[in-house]
C-alpha positions, -999 to +999 in steps of 0.1 A: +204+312-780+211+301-743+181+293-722+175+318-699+187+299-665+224+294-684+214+333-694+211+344-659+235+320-641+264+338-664+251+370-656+252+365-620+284+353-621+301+379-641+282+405-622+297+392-587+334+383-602+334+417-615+320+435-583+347+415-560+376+422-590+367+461-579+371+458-547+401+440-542+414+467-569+404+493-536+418+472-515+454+468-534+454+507-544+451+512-502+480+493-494+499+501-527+495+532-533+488+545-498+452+552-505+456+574-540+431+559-568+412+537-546+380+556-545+373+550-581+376+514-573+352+512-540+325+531-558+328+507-586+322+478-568+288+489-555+280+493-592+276+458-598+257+449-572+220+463-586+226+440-620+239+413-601+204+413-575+185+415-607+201+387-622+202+367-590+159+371-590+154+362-626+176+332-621+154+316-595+120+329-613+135+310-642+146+279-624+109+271-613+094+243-632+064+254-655+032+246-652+040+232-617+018+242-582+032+264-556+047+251-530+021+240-503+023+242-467+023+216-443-015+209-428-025+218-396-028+188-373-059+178-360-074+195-329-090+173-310 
């Protein structure tokens, strides 16, 4: 089993690759075939983008160390 930052670092990747392979599909059935088939295509792409969010947010809840403190901010200077 793949931890789950290789997990969701494929995912994202597939998830993009295959959102971008979908629209450039659009975009060659628009100049090809002078627009016929390419609205399957352009609502396909959209498709992927929901997983590909999902997978992008668990990638960088994974990727925190655990166990570690939030990130602080920077104190305040003194006032005097």
């Amino acid at each position: 089993m793949l931890p789950a930052l290789v997990g969701d670092t494929i995912a994202v990747t597939f998830f993009a690759i295959g959102g971008l392979w979908a629209l450039l599909l659009g975009v060659a059935a628009v100049v090809v075939n002078a627009g016929n088939g390419s609205g399957q295509w352009f609502s396909a792409a959209p498709v992927a983008l929901p997983p590909w969010r999902c997978s992008a947010s668990d990638s960088s809840v994974t990727s925190r160390v655990p166990g570690a403190a939030p990130p602080q901010e920077a104190p305040l200077p003194a006032q005097s």
